[in-house]
C-alpha positions as CSV (number, residue, x, y, z in Angstrom):
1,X,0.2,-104.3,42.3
2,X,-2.8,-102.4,43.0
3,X,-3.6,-98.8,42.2
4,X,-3.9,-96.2,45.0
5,X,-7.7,-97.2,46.2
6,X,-7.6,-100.0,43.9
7,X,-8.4,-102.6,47.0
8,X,-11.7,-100.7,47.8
9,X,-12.9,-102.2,44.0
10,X,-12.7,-105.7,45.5
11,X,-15.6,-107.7,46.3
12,X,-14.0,-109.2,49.1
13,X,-14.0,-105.9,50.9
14,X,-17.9,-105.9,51.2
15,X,-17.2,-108.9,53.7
16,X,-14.8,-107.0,56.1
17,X,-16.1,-106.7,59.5
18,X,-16.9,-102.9,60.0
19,X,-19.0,-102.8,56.4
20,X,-22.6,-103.1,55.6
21,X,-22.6,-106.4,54.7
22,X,-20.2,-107.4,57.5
23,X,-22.7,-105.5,59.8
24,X,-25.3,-107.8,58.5
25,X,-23.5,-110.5,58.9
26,X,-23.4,-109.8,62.5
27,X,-26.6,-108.9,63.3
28,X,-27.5,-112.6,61.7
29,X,-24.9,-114.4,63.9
30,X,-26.7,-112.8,67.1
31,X,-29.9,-113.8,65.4
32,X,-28.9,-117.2,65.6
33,X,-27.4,-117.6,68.5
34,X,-31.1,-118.2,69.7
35,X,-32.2,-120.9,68.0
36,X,-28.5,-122.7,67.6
37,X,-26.9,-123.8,71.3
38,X,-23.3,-122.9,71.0
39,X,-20.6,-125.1,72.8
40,X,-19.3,-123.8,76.3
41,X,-16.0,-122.2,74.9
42,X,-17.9,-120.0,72.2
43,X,-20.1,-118.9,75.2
44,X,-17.2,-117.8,76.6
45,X,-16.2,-115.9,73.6
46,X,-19.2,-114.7,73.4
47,X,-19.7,-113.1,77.2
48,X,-16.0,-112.0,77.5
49,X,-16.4,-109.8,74.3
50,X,-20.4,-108.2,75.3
51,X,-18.2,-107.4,78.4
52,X,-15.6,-105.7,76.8
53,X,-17.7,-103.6,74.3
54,X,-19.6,-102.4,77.4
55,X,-16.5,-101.4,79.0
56,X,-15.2,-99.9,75.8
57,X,-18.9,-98.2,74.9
58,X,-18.6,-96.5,78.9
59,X,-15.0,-95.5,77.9
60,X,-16.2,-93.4,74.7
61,X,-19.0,-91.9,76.6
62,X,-16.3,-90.6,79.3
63,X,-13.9,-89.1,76.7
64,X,-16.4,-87.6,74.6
65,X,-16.7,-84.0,73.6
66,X,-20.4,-83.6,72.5
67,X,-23.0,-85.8,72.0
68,X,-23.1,-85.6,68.1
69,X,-19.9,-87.3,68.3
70,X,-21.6,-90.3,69.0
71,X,-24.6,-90.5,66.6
72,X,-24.2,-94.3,66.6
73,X,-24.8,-94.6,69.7
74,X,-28.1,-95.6,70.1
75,X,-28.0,-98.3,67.2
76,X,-24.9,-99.8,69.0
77,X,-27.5,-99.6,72.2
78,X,-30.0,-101.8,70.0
79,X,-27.3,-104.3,68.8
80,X,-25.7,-104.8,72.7
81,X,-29.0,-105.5,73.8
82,X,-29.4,-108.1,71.2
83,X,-26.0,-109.5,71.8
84,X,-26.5,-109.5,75.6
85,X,-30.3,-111.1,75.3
86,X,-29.1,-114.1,73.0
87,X,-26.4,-115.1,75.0
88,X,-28.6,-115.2,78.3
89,X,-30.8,-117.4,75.9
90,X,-28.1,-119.6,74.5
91,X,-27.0,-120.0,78.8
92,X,-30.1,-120.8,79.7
93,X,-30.5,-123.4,77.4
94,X,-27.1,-125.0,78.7
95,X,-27.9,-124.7,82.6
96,X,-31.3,-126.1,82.3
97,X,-30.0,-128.5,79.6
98,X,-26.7,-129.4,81.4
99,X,-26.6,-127.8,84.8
100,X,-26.7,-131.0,86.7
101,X,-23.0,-132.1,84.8
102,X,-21.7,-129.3,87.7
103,X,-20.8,-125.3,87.7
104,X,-18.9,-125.6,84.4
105,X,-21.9,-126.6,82.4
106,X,-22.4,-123.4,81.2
107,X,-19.0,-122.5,80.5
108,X,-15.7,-121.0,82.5
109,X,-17.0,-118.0,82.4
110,X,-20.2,-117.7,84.2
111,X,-19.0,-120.2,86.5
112,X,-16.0,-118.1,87.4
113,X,-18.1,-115.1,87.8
114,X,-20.9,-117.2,89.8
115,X,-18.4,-118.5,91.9
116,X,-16.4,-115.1,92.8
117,X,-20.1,-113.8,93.5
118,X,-21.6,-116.4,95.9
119,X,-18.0,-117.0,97.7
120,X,-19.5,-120.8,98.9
121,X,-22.1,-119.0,100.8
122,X,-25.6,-119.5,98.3
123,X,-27.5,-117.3,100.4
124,X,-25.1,-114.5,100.9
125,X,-24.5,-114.6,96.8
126,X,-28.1,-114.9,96.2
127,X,-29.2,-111.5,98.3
128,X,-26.0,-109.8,97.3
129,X,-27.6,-110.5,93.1
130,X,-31.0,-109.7,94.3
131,X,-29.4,-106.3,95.5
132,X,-27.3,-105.6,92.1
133,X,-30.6,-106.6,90.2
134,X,-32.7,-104.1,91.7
135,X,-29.3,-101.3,91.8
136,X,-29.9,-102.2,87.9
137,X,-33.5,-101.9,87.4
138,X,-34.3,-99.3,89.5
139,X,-31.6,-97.1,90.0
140,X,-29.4,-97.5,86.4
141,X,-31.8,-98.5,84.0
142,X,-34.7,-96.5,85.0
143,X,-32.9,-93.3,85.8
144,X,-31.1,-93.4,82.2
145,X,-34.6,-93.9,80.5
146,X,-35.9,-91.2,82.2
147,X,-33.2,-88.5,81.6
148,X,-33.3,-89.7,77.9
149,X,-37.2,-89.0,77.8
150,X,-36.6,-85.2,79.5
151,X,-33.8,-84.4,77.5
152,X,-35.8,-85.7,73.9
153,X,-38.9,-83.4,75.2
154,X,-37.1,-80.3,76.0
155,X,-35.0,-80.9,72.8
156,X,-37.9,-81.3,70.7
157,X,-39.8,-78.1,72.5
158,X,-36.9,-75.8,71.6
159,X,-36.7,-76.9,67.9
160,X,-38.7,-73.7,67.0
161,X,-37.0,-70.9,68.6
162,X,-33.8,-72.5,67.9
163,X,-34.8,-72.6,64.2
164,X,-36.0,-68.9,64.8
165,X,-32.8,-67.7,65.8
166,X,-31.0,-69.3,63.0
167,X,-33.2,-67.6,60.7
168,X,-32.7,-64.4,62.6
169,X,-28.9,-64.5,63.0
170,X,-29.1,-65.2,59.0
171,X,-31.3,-62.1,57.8
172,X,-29.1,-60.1,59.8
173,X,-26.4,-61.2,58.3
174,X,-24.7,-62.4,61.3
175,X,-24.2,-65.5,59.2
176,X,-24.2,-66.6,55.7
177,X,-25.9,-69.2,53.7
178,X,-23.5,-72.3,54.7
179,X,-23.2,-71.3,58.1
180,X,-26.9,-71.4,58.4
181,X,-27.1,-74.8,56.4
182,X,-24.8,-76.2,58.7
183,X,-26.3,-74.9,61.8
184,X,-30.0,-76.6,60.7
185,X,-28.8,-79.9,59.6
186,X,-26.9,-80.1,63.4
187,X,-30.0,-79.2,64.9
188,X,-31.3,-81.9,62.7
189,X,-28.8,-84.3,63.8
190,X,-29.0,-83.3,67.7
191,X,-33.1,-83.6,67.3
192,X,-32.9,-87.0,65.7
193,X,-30.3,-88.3,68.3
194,X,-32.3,-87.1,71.0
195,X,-35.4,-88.8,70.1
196,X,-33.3,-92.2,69.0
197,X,-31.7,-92.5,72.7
198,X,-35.0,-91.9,74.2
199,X,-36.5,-95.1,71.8
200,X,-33.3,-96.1,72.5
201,X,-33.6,-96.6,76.5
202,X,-37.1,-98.8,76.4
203,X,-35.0,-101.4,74.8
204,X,-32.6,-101.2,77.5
205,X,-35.2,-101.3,80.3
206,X,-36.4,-104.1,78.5
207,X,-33.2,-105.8,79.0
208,X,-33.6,-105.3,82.2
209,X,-36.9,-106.7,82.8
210,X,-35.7,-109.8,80.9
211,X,-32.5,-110.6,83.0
212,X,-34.7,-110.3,86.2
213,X,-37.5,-112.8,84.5
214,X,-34.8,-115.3,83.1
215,X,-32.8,-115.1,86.5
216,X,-36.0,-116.4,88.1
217,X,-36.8,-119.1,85.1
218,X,-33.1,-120.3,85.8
219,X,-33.5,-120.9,89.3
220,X,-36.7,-122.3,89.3
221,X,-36.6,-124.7,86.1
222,X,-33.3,-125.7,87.5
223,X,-34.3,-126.7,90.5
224,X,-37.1,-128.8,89.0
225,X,-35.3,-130.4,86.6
226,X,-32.2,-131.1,88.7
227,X,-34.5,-133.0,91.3
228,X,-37.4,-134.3,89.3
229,X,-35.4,-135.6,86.3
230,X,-31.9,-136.4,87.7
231,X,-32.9,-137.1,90.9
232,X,-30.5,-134.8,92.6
233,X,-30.2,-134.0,96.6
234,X,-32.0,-130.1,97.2
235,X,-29.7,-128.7,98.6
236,X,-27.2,-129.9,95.6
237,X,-29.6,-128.6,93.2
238,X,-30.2,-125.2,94.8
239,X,-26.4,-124.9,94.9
240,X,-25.3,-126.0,91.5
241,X,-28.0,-124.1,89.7
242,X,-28.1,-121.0,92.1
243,X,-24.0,-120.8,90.9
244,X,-25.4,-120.9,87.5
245,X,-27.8,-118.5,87.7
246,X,-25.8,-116.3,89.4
247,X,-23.2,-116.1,87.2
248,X,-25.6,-116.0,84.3
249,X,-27.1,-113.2,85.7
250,X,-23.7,-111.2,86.9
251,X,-22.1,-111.6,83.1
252,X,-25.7,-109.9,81.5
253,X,-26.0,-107.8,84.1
254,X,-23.1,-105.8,84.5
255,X,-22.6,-105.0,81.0
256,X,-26.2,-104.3,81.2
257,X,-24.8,-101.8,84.1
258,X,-22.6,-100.5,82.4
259,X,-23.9,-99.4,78.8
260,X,-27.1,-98.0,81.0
261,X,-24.3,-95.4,82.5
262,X,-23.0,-94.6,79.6
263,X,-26.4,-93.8,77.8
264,X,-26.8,-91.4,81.3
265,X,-23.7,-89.9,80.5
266,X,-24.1,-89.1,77.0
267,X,-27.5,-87.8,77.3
268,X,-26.5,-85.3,80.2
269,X,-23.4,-84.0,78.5
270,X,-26.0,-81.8,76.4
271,X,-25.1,-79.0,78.3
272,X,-21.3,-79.5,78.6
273,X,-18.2,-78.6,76.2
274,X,-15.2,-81.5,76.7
275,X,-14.9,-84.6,77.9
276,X,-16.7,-86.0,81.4
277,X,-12.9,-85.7,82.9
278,X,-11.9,-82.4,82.1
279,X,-15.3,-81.0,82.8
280,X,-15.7,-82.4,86.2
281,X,-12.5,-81.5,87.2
282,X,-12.6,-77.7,86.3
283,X,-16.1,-77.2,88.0
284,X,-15.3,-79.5,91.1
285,X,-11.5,-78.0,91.6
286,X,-12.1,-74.3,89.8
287,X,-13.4,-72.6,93.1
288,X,-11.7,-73.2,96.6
289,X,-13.9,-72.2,98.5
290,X,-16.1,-75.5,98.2
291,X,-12.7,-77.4,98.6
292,X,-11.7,-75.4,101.8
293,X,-15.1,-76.4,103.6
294,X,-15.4,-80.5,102.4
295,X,-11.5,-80.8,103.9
296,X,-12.7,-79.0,106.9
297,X,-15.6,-81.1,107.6
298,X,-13.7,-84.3,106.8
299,X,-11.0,-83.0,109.2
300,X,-13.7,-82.9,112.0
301,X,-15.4,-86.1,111.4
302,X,-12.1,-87.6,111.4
303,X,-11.2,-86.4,115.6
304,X,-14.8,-87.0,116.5
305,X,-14.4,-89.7,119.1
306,X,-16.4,-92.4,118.3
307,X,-16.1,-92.1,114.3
């Protein structure tokens, strides 16, 4: 039998995912998955969990109370981008290396999600991923970079007077010694989370700029080595490959989606107490007025003949 906090003595525990050297650990594994090509049903592994932290990241940034509750945010911002960019590498390498063996070269996954997408139509699914790209780029991404750069800028411009009136709340006596401590180190904190999520974003718009260029490299390398090499019909090629690419592009770019939200939301809830749910709900429902007039107007578009 162990003693109480005997197991934390044990080497083994160094190794547990969720410790330093497990963390390093990881961040070696998505190192190299871009030099090693993984088999299709580690792929799949692979995309389905980048998926599901993105979806569990967005949830955290919902239900948070203050941004200082998520300090890790913006390293966990690095390591998803890293995650997300090696497995677009290690697809790539399997639909240019293997996209001619049909949809499923890449994996169940991307071809389930290039599949859903295109809906047998290539051209409809290609414009509809040309639409979500640029929804991505230029809406998502690039908003959330730019609120993270105001927000770091005004932060960093009201360091002084906040600093002031800490020092004036404390020779007044308004606080003591610890309060004061405590106040500077979370103005500390807030300053040096502030200026992380706005490093933070470029590697996100990065991401960005990457999906759209290996979308492309997919497509077109595809298409030359599915005709020139294995001598494949066009329009077979531009189908096959256009799946693939597709579906490459839908499985990096909607987690892609979805972490760039949630950086929006954290960075705006600077101003806010609770979570996103409570808080939207007690400024949208707390005054009737506003409610009175939307149901009004929705009650007249809905007899306006023609509508």
């Amino acid at each position: 039998m162990l003693k109480q906090g005997g197991w934390k003595q044990l080497p083994w525990r160094n190794i547990i995912p969720g410790t330093d050297i497990g963390l390093a650990l990881g961040v070696v594994l998505l190192l190299s998955i871009l030099i090693i090509p993984l088999p299709t049903f580690i792929l799949d592994i692979g995309l389905s969990l980048s998926i599901t932290f993105s979806v569990l990241i967005l949830m955290v940034a919902l239900f948070l109370e203050r941004p200082l509750d998520f300090t890790s945010f913006p390293t966990l911002l690095l390591l998803t981008t890293l995650l997300r960019l090696s497995l677009e590498i290690a697809t790539t390498r399997l639909i240019l290396s293997h996209g001619s063996e049909g949809t499923y070269a890449a994996g169940h996954v991307v071809a389930a999600f290039g599949g859903f997408l295109m809906g047998g139509d290539v051209v409809i699914g290609g414009i509809v991923f040309s639409i979500l790209l640029v929804v991505n780029f230029m809406v998502i991404t690039k908003g959330s970079g730019r609120i993270a750069e105001v927000a770091a800028r005004f932060f960093l411009d009201s360091m002084p007077g906040k600093q002031m009136a800490i020092d004036a709340d404390l020779s007044s006596g308004a606080i003591n010694d610890r309060m004061a401590r405590k106040k500077r180190y979370e103005l500390e904190e807030e300053s040096a989370f502030y200026g992380s999520m706005d490093g933070a974003a470029k590697f996100v718009r990065g991401d960005a700029i990457a999906g759209i260029i290996i979308t492309a490299i997919n497509i077109v390398g595809g298409l030359a080595i599915g005709v020139l090499r294995h001598n494949m019909p066009l329009n077979e090629a531009a189908s096959t490959f256009t799946t693939l690419t597709v579906g490459d592009g839908l499985v990096s770019q909607i987690p892609a989606l979805l972490v760039s939200t949630a950086a929006g939301i954290v960075v705006t809830k600077g101003g806010t107490t609770g979570s996103a749910d409570v808080t939207l709900v007690r400024q949208l429902g707390g005054n009737p007025k506003p409610l009175a007039v939307a149901a009004v107007l929705s009650a007249l578009f809905a007899i306006m003949p023609g509508l």
